[in-house]
The first five atom37 places (N, CA, C, CB, O) and aatype in JSON, in Angstrom:
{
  "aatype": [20, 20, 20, 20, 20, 20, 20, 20, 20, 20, 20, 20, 20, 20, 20, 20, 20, 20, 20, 20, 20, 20, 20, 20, 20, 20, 20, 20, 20, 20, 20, 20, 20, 20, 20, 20, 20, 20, 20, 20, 20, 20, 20, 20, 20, 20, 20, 20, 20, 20, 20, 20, 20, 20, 20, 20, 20, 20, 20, 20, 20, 20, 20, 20, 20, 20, 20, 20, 20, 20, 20, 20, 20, 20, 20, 20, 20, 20, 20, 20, 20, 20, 20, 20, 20, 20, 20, 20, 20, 20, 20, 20, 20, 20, 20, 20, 20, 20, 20, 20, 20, 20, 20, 20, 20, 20, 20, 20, 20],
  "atom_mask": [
    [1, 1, 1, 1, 1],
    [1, 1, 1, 1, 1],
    [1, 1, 1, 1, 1],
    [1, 1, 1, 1, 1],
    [1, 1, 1, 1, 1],
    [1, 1, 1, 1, 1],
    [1, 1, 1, 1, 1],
    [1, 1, 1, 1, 1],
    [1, 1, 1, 1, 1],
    [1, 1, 1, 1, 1],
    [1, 1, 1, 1, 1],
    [1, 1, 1, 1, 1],
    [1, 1, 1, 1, 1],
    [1, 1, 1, 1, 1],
    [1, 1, 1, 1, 1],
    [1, 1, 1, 1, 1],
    [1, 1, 1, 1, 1],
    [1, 1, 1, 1, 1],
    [1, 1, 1, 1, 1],
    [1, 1, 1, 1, 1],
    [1, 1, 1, 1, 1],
    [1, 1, 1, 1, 1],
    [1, 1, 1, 1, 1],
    [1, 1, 1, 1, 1],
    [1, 1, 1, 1, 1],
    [1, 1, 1, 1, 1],
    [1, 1, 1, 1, 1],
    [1, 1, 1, 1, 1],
    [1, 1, 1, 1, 1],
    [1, 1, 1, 1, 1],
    [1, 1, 1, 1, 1],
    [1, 1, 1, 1, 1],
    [1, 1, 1, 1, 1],
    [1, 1, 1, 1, 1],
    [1, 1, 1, 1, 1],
    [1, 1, 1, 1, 1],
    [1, 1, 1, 1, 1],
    [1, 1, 1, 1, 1],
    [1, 1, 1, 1, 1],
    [1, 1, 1, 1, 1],
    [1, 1, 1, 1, 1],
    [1, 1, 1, 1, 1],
    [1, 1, 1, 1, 1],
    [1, 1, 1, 1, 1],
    [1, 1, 1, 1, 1],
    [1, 1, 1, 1, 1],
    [1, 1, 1, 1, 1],
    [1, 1, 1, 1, 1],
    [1, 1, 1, 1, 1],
    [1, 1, 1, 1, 1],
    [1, 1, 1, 1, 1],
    [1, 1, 1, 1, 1],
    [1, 1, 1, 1, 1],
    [1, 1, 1, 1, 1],
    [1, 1, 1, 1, 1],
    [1, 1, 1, 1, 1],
    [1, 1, 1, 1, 1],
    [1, 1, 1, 1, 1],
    [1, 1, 1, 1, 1],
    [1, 1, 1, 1, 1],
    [1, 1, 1, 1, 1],
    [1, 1, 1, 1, 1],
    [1, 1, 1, 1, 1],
    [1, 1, 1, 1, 1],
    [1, 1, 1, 1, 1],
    [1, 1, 1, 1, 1],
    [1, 1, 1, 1, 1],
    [1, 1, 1, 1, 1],
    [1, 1, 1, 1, 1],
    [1, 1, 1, 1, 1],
    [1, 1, 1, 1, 1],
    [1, 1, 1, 1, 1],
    [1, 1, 1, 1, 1],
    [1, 1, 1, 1, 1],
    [1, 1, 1, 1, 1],
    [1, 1, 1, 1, 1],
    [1, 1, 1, 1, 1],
    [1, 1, 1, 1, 1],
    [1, 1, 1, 1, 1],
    [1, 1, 1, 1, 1],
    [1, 1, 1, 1, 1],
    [1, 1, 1, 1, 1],
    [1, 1, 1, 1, 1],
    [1, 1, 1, 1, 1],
    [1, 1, 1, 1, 1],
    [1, 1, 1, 1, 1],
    [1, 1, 1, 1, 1],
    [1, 1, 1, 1, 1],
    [1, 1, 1, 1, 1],
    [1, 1, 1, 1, 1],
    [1, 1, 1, 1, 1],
    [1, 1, 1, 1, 1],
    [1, 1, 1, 1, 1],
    [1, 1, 1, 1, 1],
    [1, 1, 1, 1, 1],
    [1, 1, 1, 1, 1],
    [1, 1, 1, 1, 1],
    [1, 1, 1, 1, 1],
    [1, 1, 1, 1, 1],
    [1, 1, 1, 1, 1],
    [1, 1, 1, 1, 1],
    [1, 1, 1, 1, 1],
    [1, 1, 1, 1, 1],
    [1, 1, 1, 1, 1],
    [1, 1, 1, 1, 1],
    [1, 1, 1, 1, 1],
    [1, 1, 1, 1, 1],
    [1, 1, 1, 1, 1],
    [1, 1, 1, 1, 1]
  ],
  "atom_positions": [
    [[131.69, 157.8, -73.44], [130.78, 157.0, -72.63], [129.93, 157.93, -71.77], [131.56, 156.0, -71.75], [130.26, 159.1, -71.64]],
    [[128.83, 157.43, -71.18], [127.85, 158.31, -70.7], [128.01, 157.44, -68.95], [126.07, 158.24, -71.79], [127.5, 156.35, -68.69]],
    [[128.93, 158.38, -67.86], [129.5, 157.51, -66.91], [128.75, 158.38, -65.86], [131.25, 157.31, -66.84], [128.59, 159.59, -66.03]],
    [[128.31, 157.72, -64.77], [127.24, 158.17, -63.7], [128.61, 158.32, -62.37], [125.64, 156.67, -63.36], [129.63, 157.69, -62.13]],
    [[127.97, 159.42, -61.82], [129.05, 159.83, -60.76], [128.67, 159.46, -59.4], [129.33, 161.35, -60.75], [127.6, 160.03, -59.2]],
    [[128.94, 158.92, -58.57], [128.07, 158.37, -57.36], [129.35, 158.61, -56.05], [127.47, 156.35, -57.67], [130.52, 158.22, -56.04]],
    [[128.7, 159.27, -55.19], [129.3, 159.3, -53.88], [128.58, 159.93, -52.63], [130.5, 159.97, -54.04], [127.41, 160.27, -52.85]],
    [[128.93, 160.07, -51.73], [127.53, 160.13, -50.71], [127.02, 161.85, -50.63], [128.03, 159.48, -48.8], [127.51, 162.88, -51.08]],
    [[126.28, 161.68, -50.15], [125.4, 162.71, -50.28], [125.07, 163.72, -48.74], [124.07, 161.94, -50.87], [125.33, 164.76, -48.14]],
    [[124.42, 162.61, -48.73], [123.61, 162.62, -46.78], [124.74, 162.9, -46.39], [122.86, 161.0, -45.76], [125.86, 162.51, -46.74]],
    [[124.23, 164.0, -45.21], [125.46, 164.62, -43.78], [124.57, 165.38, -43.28], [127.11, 165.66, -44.11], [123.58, 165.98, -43.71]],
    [[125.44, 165.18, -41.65], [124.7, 166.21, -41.0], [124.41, 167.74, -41.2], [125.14, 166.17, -40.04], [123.81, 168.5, -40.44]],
    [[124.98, 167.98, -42.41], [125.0, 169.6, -41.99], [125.06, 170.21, -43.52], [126.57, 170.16, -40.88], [125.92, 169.88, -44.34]],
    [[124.27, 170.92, -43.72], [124.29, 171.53, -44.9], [124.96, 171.74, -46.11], [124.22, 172.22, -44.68], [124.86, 171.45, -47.3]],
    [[125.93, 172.55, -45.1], [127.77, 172.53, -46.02], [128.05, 171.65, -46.14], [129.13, 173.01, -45.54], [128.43, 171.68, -47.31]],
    [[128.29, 170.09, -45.6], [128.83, 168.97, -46.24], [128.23, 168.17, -47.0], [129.25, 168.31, -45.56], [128.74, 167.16, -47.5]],
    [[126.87, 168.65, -47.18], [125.72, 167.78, -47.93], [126.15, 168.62, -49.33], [123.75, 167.96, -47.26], [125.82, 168.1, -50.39]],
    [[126.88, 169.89, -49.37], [126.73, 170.65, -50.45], [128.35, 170.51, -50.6], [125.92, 172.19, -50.28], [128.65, 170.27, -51.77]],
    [[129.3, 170.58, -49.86], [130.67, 169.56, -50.2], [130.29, 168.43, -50.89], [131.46, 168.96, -48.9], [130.54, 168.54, -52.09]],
    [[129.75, 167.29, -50.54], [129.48, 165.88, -50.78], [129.35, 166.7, -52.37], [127.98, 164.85, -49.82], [130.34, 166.56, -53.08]],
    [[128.26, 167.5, -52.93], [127.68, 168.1, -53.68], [128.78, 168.01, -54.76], [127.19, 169.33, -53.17], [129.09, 167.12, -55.55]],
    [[129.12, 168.9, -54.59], [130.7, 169.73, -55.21], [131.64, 168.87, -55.83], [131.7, 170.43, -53.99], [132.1, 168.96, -56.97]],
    [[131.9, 167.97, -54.86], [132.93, 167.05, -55.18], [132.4, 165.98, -56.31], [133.41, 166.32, -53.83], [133.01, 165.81, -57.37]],
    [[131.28, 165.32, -55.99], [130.51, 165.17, -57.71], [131.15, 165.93, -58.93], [128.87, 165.86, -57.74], [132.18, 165.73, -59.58]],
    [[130.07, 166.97, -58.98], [130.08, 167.81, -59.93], [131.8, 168.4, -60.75], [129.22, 168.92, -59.18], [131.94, 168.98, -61.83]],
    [[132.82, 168.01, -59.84], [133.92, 168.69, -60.15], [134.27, 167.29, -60.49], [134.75, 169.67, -59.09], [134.73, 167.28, -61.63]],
    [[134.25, 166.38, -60.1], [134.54, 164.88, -61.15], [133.74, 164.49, -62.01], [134.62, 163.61, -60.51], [133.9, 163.47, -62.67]],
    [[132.7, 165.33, -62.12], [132.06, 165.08, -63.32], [132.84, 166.09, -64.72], [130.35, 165.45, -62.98], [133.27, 165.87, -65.85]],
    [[132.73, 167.02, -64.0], [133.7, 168.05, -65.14], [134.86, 167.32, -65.19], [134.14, 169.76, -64.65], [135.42, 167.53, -66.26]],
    [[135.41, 166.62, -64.54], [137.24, 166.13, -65.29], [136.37, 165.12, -66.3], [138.89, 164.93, -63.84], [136.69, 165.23, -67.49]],
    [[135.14, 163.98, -65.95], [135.09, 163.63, -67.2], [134.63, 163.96, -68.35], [134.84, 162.94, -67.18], [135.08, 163.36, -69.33]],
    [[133.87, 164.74, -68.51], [133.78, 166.11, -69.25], [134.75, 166.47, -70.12], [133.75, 167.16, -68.41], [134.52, 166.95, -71.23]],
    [[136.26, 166.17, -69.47], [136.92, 166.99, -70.01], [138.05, 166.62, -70.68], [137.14, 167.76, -69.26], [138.95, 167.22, -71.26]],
    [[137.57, 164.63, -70.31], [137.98, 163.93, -70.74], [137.55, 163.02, -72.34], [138.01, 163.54, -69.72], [138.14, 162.23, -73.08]],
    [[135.91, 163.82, -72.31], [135.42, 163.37, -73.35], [134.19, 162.58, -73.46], [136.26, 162.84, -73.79], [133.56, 162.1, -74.4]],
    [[134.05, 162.59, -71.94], [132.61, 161.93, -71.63], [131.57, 162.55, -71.48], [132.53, 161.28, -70.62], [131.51, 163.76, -71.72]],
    [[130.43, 161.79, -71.03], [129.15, 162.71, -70.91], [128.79, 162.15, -69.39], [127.77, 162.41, -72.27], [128.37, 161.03, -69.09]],
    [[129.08, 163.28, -68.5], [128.75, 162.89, -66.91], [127.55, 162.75, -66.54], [129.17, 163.76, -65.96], [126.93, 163.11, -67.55]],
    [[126.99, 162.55, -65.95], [125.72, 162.49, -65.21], [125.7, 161.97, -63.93], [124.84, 161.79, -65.86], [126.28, 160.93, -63.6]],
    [[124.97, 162.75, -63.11], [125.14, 162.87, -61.2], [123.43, 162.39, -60.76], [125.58, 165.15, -60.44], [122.63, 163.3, -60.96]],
    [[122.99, 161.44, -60.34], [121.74, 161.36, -60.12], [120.87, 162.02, -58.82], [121.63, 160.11, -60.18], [119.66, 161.8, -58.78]],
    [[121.42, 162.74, -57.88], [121.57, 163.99, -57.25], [120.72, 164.75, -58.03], [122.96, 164.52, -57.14], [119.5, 164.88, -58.09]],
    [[121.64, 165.22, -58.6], [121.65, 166.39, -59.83], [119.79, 166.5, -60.7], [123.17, 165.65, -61.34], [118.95, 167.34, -61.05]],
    [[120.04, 164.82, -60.66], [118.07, 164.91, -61.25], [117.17, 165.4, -60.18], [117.21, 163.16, -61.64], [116.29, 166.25, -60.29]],
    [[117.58, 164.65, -58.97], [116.41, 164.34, -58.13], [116.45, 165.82, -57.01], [116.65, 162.57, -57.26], [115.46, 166.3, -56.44]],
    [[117.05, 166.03, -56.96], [117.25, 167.11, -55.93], [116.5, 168.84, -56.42], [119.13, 167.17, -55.76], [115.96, 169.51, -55.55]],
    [[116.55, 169.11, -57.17], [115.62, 170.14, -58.07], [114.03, 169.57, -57.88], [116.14, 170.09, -59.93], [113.18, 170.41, -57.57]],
    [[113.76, 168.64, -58.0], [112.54, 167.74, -58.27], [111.57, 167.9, -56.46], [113.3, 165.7, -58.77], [110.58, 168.5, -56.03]],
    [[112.31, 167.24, -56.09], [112.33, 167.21, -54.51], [112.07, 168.58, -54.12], [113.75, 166.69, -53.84], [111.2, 168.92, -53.32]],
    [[112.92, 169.42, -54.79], [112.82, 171.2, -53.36], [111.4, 171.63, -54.24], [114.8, 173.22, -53.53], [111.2, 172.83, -54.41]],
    [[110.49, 170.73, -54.75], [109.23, 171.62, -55.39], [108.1, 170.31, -55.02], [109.44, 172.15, -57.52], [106.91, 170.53, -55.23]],
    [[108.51, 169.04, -54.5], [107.82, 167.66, -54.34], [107.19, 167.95, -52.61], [109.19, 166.08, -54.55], [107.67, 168.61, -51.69]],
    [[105.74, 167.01, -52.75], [105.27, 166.84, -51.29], [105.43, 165.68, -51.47], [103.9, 167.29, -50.7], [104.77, 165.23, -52.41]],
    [[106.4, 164.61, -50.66], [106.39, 163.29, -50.52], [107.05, 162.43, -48.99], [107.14, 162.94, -51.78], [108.05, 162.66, -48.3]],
    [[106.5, 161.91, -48.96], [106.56, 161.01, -47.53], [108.53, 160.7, -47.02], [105.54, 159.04, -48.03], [109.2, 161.04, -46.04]],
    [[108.77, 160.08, -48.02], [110.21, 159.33, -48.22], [111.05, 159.82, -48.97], [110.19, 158.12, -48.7], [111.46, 159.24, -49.98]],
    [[111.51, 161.2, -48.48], [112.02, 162.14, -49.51], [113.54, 160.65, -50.1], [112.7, 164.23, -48.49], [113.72, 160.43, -51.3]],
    [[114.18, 160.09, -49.25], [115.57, 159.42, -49.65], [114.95, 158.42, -50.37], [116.65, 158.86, -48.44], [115.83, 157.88, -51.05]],
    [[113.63, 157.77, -50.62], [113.56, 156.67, -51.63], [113.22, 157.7, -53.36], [111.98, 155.36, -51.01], [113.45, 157.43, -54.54]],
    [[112.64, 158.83, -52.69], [112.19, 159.54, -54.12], [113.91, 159.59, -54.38], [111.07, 161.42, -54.07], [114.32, 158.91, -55.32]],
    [[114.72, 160.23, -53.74], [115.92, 160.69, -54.14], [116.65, 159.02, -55.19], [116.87, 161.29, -52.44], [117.38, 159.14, -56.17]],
    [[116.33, 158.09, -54.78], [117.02, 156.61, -54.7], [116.32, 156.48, -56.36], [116.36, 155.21, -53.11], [117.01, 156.46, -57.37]],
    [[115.04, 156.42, -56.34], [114.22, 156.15, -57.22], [114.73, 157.25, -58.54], [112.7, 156.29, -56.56], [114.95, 156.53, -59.51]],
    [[114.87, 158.01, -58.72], [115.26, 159.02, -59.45], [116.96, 158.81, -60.14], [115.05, 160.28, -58.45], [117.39, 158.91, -61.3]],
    [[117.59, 158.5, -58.92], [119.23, 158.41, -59.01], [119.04, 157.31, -59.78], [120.28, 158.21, -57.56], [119.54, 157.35, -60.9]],
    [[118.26, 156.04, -59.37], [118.67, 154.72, -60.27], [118.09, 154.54, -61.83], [118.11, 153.38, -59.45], [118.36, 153.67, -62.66]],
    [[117.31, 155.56, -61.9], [117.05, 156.01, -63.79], [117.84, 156.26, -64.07], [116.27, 157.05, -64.46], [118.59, 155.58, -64.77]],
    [[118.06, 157.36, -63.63], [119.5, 158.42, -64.25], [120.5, 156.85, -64.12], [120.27, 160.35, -62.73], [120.7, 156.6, -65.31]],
    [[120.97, 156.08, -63.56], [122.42, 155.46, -63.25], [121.55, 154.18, -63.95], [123.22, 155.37, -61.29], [121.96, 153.08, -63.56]],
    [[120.83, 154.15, -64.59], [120.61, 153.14, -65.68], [120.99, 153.26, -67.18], [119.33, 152.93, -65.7], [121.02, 152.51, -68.16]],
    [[121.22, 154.45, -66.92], [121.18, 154.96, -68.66], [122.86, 154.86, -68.59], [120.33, 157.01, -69.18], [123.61, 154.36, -69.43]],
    [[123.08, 155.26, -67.8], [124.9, 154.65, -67.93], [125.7, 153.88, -68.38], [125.41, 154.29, -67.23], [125.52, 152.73, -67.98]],
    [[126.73, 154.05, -69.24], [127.74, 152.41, -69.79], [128.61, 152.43, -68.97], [128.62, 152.23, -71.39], [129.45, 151.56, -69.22]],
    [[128.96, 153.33, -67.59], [130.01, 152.87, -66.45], [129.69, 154.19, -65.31], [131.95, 152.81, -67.14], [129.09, 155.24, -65.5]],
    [[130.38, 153.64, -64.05], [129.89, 154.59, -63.08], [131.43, 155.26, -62.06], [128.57, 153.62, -62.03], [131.83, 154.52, -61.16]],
    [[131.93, 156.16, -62.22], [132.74, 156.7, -61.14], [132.56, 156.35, -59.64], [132.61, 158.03, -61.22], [131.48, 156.93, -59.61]],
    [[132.65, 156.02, -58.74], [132.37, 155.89, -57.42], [133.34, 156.6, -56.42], [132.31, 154.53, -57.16], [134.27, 155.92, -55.99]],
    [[133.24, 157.76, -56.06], [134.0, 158.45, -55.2], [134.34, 158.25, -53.77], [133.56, 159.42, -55.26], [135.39, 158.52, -53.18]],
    [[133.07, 157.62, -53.25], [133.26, 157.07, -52.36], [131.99, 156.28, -51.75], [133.84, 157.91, -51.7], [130.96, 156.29, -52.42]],
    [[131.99, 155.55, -50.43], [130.83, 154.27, -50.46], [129.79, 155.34, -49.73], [131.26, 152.44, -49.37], [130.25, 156.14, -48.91]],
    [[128.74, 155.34, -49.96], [127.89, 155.37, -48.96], [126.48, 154.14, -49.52], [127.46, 157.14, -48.73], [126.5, 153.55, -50.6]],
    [[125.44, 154.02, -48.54], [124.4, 153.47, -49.33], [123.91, 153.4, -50.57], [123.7, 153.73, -48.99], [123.65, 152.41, -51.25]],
    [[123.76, 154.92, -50.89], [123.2, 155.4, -52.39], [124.41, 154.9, -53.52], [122.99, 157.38, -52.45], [124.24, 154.01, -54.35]],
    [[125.24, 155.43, -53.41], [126.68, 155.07, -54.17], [126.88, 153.98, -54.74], [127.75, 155.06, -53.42], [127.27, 153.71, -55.87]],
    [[126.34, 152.86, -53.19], [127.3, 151.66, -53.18], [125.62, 150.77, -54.24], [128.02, 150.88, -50.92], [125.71, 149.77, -54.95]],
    [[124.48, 151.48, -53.99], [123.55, 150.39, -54.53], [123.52, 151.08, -56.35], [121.67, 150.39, -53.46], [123.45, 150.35, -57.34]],
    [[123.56, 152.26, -56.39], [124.33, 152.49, -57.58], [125.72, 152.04, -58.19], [124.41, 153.56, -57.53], [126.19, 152.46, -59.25]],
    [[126.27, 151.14, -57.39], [127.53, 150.71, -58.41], [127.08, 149.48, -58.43], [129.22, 150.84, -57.98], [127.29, 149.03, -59.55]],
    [[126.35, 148.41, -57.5], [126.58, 147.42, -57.81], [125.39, 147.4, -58.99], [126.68, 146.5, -56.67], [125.74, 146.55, -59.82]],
    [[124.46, 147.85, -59.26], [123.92, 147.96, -60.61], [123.79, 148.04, -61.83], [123.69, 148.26, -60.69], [122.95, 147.68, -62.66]],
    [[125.56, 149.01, -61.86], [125.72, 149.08, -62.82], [126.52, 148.14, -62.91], [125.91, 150.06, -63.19], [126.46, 147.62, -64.02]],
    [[127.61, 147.46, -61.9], [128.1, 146.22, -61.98], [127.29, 144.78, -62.89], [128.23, 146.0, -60.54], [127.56, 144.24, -63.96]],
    [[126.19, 144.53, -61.83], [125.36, 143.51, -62.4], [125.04, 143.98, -64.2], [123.82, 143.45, -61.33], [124.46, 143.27, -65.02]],
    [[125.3, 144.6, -64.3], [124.95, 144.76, -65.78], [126.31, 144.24, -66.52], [124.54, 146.46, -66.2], [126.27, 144.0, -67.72]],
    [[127.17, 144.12, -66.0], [128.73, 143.85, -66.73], [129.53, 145.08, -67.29], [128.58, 142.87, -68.08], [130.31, 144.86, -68.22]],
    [[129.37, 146.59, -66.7], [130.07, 147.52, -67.03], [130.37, 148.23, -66.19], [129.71, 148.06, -67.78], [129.84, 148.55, -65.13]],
    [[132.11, 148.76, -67.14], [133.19, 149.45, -65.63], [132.36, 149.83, -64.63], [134.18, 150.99, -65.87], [131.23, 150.29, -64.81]],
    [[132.99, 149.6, -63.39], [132.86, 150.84, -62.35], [134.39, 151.29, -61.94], [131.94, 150.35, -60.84], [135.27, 150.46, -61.73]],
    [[134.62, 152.84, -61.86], [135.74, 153.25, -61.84], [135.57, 153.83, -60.32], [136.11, 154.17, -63.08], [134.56, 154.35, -59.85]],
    [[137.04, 153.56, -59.58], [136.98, 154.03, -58.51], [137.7, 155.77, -58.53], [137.66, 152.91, -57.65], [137.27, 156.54, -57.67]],
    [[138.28, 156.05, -59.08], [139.32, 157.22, -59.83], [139.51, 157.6, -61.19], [140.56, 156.94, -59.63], [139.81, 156.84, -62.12]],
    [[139.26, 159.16, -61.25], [139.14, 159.87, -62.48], [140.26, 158.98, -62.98], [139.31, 161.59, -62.51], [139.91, 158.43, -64.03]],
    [[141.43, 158.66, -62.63], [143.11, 158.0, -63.25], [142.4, 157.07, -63.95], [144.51, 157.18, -62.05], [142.31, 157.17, -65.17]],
    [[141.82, 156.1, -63.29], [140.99, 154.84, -64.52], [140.57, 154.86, -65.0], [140.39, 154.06, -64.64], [140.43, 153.78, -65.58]],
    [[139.81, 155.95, -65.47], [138.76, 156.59, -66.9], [139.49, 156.68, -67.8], [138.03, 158.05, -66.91], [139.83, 157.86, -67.92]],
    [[140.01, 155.93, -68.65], [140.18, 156.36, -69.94], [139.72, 157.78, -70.73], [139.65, 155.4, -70.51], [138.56, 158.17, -70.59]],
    [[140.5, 158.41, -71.43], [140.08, 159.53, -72.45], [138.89, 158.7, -73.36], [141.58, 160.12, -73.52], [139.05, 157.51, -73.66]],
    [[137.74, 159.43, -73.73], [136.83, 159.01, -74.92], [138.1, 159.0, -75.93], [135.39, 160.2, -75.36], [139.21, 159.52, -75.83]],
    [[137.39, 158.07, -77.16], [137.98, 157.92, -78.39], [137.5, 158.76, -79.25], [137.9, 156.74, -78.87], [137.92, 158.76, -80.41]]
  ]
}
């Protein structure tokens, strides 16, 4: 499955914006490694952004994340924040998993 990783981002302070970071990316590798194909919508928008002149850097960030977390058949949720939480219920309204823990991911077949 192609499962979108969502958990907060925003913090005051660099290092925890790049913790927040980390902790993605390292649950994206367990599903990875489980057989899936991860994807972090961060991960799009944030490269994009450190080269963008734009007014509303968090709607470009929003706008970007919810492509990427469309193409998804289920979404990890690590934990709530705004971005996270409007990325799960999206992929909710569509009628597919949202997993709160790598444990509930099934291995790919």
């Amino acid at each position: 499955m192609i499962i979108g990783v969502a958990g907060p981002y925003s913090a005051d302070t660099e290092e925890q914006r790049q913790k927040n970071l980390d902790a993605m990316n390292t649950a994206a590798a367990r599903l990875l490694e489980k057989g899936h194909v991860p994807i972090i919508g961060m991960n799009a928008a944030l490269p994009v952004l450190a080269h963008a002149t734009v007014t509303d850097r968090y709607k470009a960030i929003m706008d970007i994340s919810m492509a990427v977390i469309d193409t998804c058949e289920a979404i990890l949720i690590l934990a709530e924040s705004p971005g996270a939480n409007r990325e799960r219920d999206h992929v909710a309204s569509k009628g597919l998993p949202v997993y709160y823990s790598i444990d509930e991911v099934p291995a790919a077949e």
